[in-house]
PASEBA-1860 file (N, C-alpha, C; in nm, 3 decimals):
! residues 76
1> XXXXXXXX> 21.699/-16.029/5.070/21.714/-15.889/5.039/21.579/-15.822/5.016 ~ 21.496/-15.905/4.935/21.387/-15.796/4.894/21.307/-15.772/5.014 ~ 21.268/-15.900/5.104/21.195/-15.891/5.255/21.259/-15.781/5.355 ~ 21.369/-15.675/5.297/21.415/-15.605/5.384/21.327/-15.461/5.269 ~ 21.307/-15.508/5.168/21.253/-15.350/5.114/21.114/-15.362/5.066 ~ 21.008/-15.455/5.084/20.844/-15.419/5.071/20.826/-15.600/5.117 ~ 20.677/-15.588/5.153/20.576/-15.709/5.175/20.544/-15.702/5.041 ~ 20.488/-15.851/5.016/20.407/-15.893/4.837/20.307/-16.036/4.895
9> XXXXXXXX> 20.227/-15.974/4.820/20.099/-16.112/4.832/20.156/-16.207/4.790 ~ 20.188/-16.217/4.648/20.240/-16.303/4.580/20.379/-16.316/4.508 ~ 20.421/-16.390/4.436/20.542/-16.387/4.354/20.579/-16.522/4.241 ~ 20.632/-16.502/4.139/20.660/-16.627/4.034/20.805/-16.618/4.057 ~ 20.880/-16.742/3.984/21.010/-16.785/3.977/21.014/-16.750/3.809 ~ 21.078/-16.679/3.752/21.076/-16.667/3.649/21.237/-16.726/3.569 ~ 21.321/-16.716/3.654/21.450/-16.737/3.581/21.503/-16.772/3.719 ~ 21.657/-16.807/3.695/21.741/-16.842/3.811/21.787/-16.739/3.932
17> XXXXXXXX> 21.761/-16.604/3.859/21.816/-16.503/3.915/21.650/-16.395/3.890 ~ 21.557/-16.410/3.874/21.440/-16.313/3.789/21.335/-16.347/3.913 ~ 21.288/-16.289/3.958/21.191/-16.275/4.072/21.095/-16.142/4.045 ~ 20.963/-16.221/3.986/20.829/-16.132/3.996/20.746/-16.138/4.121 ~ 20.741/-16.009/4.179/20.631/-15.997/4.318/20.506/-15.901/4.266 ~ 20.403/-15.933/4.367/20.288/-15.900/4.319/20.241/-15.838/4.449 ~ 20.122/-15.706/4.432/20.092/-15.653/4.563/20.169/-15.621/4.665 ~ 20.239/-15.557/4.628/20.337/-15.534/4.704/20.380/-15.395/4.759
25> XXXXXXXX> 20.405/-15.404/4.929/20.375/-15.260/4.999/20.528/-15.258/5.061 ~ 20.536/-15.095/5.019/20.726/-15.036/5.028/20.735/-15.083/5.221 ~ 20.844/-15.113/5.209/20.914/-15.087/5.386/21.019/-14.981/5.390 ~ 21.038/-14.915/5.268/21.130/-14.818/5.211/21.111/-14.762/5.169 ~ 21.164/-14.577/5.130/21.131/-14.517/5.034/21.227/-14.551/4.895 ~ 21.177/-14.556/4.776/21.252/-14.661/4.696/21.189/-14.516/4.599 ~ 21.295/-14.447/4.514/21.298/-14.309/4.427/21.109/-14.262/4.493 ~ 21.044/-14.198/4.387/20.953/-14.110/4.426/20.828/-14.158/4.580
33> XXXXXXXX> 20.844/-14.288/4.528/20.730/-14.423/4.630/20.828/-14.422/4.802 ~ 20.684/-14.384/4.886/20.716/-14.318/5.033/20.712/-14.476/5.068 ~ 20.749/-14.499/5.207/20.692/-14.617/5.304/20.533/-14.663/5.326 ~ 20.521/-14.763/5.279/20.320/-14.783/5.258/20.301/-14.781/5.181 ~ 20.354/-14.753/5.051/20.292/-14.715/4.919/20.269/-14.862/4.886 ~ 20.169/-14.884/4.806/20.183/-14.977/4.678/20.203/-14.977/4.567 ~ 20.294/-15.107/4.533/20.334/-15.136/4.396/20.283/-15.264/4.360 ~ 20.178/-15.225/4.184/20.139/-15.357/4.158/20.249/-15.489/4.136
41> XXXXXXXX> 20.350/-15.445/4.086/20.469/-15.557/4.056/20.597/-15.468/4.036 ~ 20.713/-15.584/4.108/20.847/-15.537/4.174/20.888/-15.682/4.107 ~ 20.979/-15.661/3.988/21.061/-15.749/3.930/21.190/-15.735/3.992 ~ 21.289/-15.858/4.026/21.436/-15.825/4.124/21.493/-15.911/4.014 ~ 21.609/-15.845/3.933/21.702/-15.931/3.875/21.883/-15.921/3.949 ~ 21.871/-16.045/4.051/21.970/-16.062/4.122/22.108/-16.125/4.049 ~ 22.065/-16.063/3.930/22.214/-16.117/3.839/22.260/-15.979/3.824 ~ 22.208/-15.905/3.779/22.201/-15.774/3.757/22.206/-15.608/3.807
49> XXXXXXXX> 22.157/-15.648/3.918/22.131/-15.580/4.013/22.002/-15.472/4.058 ~ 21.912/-15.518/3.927/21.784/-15.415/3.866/21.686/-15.448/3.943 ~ 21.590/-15.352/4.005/21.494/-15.366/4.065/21.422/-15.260/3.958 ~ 21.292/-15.345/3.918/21.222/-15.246/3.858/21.049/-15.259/3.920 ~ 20.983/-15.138/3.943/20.826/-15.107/4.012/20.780/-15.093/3.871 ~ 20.658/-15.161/3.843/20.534/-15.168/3.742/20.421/-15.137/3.800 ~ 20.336/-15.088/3.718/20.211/-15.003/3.765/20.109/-15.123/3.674 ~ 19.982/-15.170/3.701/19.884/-15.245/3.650/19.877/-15.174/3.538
57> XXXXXXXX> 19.896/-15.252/3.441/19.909/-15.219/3.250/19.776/-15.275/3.199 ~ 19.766/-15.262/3.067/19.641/-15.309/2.958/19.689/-15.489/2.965 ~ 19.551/-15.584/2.978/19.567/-15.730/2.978/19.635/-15.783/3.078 ~ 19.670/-15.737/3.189/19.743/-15.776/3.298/19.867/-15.756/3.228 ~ 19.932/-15.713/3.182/20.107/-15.684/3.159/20.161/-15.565/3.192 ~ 20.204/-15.547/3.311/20.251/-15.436/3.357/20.373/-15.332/3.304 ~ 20.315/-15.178/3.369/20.377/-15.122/3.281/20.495/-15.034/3.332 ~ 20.642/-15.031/3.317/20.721/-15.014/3.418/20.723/-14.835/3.464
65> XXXXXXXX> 20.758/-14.845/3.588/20.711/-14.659/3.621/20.824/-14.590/3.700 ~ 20.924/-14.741/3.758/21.069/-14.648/3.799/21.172/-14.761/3.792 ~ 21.263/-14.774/3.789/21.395/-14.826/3.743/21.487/-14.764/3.822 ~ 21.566/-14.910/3.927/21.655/-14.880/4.036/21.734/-14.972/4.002 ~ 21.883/-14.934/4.071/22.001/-15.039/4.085/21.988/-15.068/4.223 ~ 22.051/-15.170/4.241/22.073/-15.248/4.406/22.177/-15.297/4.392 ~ 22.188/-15.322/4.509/22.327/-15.426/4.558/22.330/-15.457/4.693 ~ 22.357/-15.602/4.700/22.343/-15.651/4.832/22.467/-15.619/4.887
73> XXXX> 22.500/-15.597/5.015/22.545/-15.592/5.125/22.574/-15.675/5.239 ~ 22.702/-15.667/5.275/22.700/-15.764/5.403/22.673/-15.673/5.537 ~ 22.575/-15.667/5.611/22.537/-15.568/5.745/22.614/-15.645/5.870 ~ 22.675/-15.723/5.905/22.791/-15.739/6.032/22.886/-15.800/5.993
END
């Protein structure tokens, strides 16, 4: 799912369902953020359905800047 809505340099496993990406450029417009944009970190909680965009915060702990729902889909 997320490889259908931005590229990311990187990413951690944080939980069973908790996925942190890093450097990461939209393939979507996702609320105010056009196609191309960057986002320093895109947390996906696939229990939940929360996608949240963080902006580079104080000490490396990012600081959150938009808050989306998702839901996967079956496309055929």
């Amino acid at each position: 799912m997320e490889k259908d809505l931005f590229d990311w340099s990187g990413w951690d496993f944080l939980d069973d369902a908790l996925l942190q990406f890093y450097g990461c450029v939209l393939k979507v417009p996702i609320g105010e953020f056009k196609v191309g944009d960057t986002v320093h970190m895109i947390l996906v909680n696939f229990e939940t359905g929360d996608l949240q965009l963080l902006s580079a915060g104080r000490a490396g702990e990012g600081e959150l800047i938009s808050e989306h729902k998702v839901r996967m889909v079956i496309v055929n």
